[in-house]
N, C-alpha and C positions, 0 to 999 in steps of 0.2 A: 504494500500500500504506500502510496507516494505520500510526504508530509505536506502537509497544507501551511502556506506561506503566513509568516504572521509579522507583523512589527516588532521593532526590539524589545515591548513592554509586553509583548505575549497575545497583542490583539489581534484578529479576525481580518488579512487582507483580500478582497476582492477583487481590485482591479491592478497590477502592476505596469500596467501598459498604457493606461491615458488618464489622464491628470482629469479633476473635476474643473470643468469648466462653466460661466452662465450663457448655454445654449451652444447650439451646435458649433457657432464659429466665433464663441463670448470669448473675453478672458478668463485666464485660471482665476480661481479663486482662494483665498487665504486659508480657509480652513479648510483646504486639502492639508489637511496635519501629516498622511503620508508620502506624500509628493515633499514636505517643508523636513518631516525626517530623514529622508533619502538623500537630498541634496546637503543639508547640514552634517550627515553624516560622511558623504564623498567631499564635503570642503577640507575632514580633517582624518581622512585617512592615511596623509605620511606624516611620519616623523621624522625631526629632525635627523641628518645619516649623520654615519662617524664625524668627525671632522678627519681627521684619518683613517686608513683602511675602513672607507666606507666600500668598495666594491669586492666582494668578496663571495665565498661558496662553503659550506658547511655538512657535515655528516657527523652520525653518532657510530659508537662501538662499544669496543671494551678492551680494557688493560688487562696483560696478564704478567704478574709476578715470576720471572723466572729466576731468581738470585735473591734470598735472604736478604738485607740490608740493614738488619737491627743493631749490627755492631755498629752502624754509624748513626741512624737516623731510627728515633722509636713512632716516627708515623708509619701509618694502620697500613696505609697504600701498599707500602714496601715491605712490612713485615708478614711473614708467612708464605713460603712457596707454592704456589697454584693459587692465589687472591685473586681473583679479578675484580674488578670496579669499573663502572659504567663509565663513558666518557663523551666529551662533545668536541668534534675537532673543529676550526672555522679558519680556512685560506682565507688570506685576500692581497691587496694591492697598497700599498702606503698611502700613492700621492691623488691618485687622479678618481676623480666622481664614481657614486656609483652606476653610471651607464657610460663610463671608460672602458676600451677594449683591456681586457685583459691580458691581451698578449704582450703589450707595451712593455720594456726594458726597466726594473722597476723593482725593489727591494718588497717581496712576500713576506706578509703576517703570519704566523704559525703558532695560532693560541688555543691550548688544550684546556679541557674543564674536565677535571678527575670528581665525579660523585659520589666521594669516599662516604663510610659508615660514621665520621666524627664530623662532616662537612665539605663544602665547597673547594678545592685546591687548584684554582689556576697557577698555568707555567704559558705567560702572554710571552712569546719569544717571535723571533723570524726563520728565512733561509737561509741568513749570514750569522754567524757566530760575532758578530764585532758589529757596530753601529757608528753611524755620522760624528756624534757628540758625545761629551763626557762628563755633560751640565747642563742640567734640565733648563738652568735660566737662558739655553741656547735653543731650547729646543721649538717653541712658540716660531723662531726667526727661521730656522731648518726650515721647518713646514713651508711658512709665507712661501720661502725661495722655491718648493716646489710645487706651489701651486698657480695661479694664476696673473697675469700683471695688471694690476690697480686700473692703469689706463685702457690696455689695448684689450685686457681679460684672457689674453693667450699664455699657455704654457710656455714660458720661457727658458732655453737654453741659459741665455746670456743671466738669469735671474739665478739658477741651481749654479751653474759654475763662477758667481760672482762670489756665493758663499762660501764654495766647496774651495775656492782658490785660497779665501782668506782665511779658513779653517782650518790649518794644517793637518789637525786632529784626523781628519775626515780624508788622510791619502787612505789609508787600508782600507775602509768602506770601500770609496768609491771602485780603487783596486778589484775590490773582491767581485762588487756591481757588475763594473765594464768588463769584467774575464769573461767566460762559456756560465759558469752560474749564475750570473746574473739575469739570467732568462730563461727559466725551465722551461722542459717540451710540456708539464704538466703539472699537475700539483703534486699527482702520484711518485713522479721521478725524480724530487728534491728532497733534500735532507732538511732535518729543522733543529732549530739549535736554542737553549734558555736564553742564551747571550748575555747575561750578566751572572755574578759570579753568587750564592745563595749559601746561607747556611743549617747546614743537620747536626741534630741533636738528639744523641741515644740516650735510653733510659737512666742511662749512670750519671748525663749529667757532661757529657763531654763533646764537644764540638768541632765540626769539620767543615769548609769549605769545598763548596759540589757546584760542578757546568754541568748540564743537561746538553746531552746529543739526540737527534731522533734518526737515524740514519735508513732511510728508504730500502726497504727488501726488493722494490721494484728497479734498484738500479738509478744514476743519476744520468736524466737524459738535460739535454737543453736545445733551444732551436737560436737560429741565426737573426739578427735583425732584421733582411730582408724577407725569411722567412717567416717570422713576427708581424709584418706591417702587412703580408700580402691575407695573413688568415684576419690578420685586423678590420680589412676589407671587405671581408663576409661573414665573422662571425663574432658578433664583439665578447659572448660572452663562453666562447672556446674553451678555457680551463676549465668553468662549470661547467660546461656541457658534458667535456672529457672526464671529470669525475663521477657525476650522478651517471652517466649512463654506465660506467665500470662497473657501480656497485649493484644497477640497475639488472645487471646481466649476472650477477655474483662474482664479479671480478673484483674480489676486499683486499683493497687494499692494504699493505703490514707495513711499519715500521718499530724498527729495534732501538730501545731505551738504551742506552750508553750514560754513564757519569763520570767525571774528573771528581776525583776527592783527594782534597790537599789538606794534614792534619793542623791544626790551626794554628799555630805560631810557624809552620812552615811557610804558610800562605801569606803572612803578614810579612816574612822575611824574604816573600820570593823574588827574584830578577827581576821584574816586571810586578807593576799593581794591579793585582788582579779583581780590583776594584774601577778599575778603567775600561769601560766595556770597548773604547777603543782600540784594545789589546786582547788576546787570545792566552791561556795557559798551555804550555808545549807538550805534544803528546806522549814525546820520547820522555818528559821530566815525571809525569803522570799520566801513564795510559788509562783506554775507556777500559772501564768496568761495566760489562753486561747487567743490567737490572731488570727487563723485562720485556716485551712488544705489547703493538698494541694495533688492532684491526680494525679497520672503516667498513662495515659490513649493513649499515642503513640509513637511507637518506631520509631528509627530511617529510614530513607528511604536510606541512605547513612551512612554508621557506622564511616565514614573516614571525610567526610564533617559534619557529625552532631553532633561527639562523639570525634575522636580523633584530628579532628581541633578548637576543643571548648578550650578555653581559660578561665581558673579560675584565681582571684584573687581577696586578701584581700583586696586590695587598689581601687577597684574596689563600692566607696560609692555613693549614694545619699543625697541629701539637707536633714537633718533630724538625718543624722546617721555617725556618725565619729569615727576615730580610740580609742583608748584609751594606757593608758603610757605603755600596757604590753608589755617587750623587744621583744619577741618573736616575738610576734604581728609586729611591730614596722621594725622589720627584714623582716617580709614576704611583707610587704608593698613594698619592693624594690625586693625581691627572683624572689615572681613569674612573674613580668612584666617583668623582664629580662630573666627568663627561657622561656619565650613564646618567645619574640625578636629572641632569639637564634636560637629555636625550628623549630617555624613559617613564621621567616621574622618579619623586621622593622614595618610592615602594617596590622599584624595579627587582628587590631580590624576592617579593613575593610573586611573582610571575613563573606560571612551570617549567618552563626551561632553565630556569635561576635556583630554583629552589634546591635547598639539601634535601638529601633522603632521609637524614635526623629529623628529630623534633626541633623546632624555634621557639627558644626561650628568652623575651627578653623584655624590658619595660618602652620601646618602641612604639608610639600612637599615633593613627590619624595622617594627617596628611593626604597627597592625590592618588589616588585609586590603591585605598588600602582594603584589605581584603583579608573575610575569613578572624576576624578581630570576636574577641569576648569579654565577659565582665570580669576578666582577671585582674588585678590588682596593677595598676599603671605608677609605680612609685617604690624606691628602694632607699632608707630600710622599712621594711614593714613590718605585722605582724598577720600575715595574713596568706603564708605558707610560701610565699613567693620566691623565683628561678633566685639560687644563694651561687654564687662565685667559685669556678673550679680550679679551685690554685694547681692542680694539677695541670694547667696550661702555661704555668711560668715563662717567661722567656730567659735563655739564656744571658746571662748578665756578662756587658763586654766592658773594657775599662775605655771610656773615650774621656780625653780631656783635653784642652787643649785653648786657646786664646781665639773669641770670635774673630773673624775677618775674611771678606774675601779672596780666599784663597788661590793659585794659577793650580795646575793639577799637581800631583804628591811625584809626578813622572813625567817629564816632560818632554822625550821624546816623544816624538810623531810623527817619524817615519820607518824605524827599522824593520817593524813590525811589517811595513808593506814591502818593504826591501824580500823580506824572506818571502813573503808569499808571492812575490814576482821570481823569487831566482829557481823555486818548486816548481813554477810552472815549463811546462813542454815548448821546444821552441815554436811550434804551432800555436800552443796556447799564448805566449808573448805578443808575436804578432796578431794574432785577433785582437790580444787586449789593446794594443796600439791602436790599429785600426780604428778600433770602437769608440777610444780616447779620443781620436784625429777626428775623424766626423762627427762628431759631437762640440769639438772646441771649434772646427772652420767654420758653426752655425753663432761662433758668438763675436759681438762687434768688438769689443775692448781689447787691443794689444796689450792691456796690461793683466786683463784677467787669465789669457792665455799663456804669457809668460808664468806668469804666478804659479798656474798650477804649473806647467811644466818642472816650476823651479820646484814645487814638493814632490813632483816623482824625482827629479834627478836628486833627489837628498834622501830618496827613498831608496834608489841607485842608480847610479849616473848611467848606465848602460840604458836604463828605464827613460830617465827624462830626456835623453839628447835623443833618442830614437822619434818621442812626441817631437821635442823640439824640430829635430831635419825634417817629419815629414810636413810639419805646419810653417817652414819656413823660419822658422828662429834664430837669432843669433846666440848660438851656445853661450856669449859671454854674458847676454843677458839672461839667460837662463840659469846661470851658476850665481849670478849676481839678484836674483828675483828681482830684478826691476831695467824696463827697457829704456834704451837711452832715448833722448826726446829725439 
């Protein structure tokens, strides 16, 4: 039996198809209240999209536990071999809209939502293990530069590499960007990474330093720019497509959990800050440790309820695993829970895609579209049995002290880092990345901003920058000297 149409308030619709009018060729009339709900209702059917990684694609699964981890970390996720826990994985795109082609050259989102048994545990990461910036008060200006110009409203070249030149910080990114990864053939065929650096804490009370790797079962593919712009042209939203119909067909996706764990005064004492998401920790210093996989095996039933009302964030921990001093880090603790408020509404974690599979206990009231609320007791302390404090969630206590002030980074190289991941790469892979540097920089007007960067690859390694410099025409001595003679 088919259901009979009704208004949002449960009432009796009879005509959906012509508006009450006076007389057959009258005007509409006001107390058409169905006609006046329908249209109020499509006035305000979008939501505000990310401000970042607004274009994006999403699927559910599950975690599976292959490696004990309790010596290091007493969260529930990773303790017990054969655990699974539900999961929600959601690709996307950084810079550009969400009805941007997704095949565009472009640093991927890579943020998981574990529906563990104690709660919510996002790990919001990307497909680069390393990032633009290393200070969130940079981060607001990152953005600007990749998005639109004030005046003309186009995507600018000359806007991204105006920042990207002045940013030293920002050679590795970009590096890693303009190589072969920086443009998967899919979402299936890239790796994803925590990219900043997190801390575990086992039952005893003792603390480590852990990167999250996700490393693709399905192998790392990537496509070419020219072959990017030509599927750009007919299918803007190519990645989703490529994902939902894999799983569509039972082609599930896996990828394998990997961690770095550096014991905690190690890490504080290591070569490199590994509190600088600009920086990587070496694999030969600490190799991956297998902790588990985890399968893409069902798409969404609702792409708007399961995908674009999903809520990511860093701040977002379980008993076991806490933030760490990285600034960046540190900033998004506060970014995203405020972008979602904005986005979503005040109440965004009671929404089912958000929600723990625990109970929610807390003195939390009211507010826009709260939901599912009773006469429990709205105030602490009470006497009136009310949710009491589980010091069992302690966090581990670090010693920070130290004199306020705007600080420059604790590490202030910023480029060896890219040196090494250019000298790894295959002479094939060099020249692409060239290439891809080169026509990208002869779209931007500034002789100085082209110099500029050149002058941070060639400090990154001089084989690196004078190769950008000869094919864009440069004069290596301004290129060694970052500024061109008038």
């Amino acid at each position: 039996m088919t259901d009979k149409l009704t208004t949002g308030e449960g009432q009796a619709w009879a005509d959906n198809n012509h508006s009450l009018t006076a007389g057959e060729r009258g005007p509409v009339l006001l107390q058409d209240y169905q006609l006046l709900e329908k249209l109020a209702h499509f006035n305000r059917e979008r939501i505000p999209e990310r401000v970042v990684h607004a274009k994006g694609a999403g699927a559910k699964g599950v975690f599976k536990l292959t490696h004990d981890m309790k010596a290091y970390t007493k969260a529930d996720l990773f303790n017990g071999v054969g655990k699974e826990t539900p999961i929600l994985l959601r690709f996307s795109q950084v810079a550009g809209e969400s009805g941007y082609p997704d095949t565009i050259r472009d640093v991927r989102g890579f943020a998981l939502k574990f529906y563990t048994q104690v709660g919510n545990y996002d790990i919001v990461g990307n497909n680069t293990p390393v990032f633009f910036v290393n200070d969130p008060l940079k981060f607001p200006d990152f953005i600007h530069s990749q998005k639109r110009d004030p005046r003309t409203h186009r995507r600018d070249n000359n806007m991204q590499w105006d920042f990207w030149a002045h940013s030293p910080e920002s050679t590795h990114q970009v590096t890693y960007l303009m190589g072969d990864r920086g443009n998967p053939a899919s979402y299936r065929t890239m790796n994803g990474y925590g990219s900043h650096t997190f801390k575990w804490v086992n039952a005893q009370g003792e603390a480590y330093w852990v990167k999250y790797h996700f490393i693709s079962q399905q192998g790392v593919q990537n496509m070419t720019d020219e072959v990017a712009a030509k599927i750009a042209g007919t299918d803007t939203d190519y990645l989703q497509n490529d994902l939902f119909s894999a799983i569509e067909t039972g082609n599930f996706p896996k990828w394998t959990v990997y961690v770095q764990i550096l014991p905690y005064q190690e890490g504080l004492d290591y070569k490199y800050d590994i509190f600088d998401v600009t920086k990587v920790v070496s694999h030969h210093d600490y190799p991956l440790i297998e902790v588990g996989e985890f399968t893409l095996n069902e798409n969404p039933e609702n792409y708007f309820t399961d995908v674009e009302e999903a809520a990511f964030s860093p701040a977002n921990f379980v008993p076991g695993i806490e933030a760490s001093p990285d600034k960046l880090l540190q900033g998004r603790l506060f970014g995203y829970k405020d972008a979602e408020r904005y986005r979503l509404g005040a109440n965004y974690e009671q929404l089912p895609v958000n929600r723990p599979l625990n109970p929610v206990h807390n003195y939390a009231r009211d507010g826009f579209m709260a939901a599912k609320q009773d006469r429990s007791v709205n105030y602490e302390p009470n006497s009136h049995g009310g949710p009491e404090e589980d010091h069992s969630a302690r966090i581990h206590q670090d010693a920070v002290n130290g004199k306020i002030g705007n600080y420059k980074p604790y590490d202030e190289d910023n480029f060896s880092a890219a040196g090494r991941l250019y000298r790894v790469m295959s002479e094939d892979e060099r020249t692409r990345l060239v290439t891809t540097i080169v026509n990208n920089l002869k779209q931007v007007t500034s002789q100085e901003v082209r110099v500029l960067a050149a002058h941070n690859f060639y400090k990154a390694d001089p084989e690196y920058g004078s190769r950008v410099a000869e094919q864009l025409g440069l004069r290596i001595e301004d290129v060694k000297a970052g500024k061109a003679e008038a």
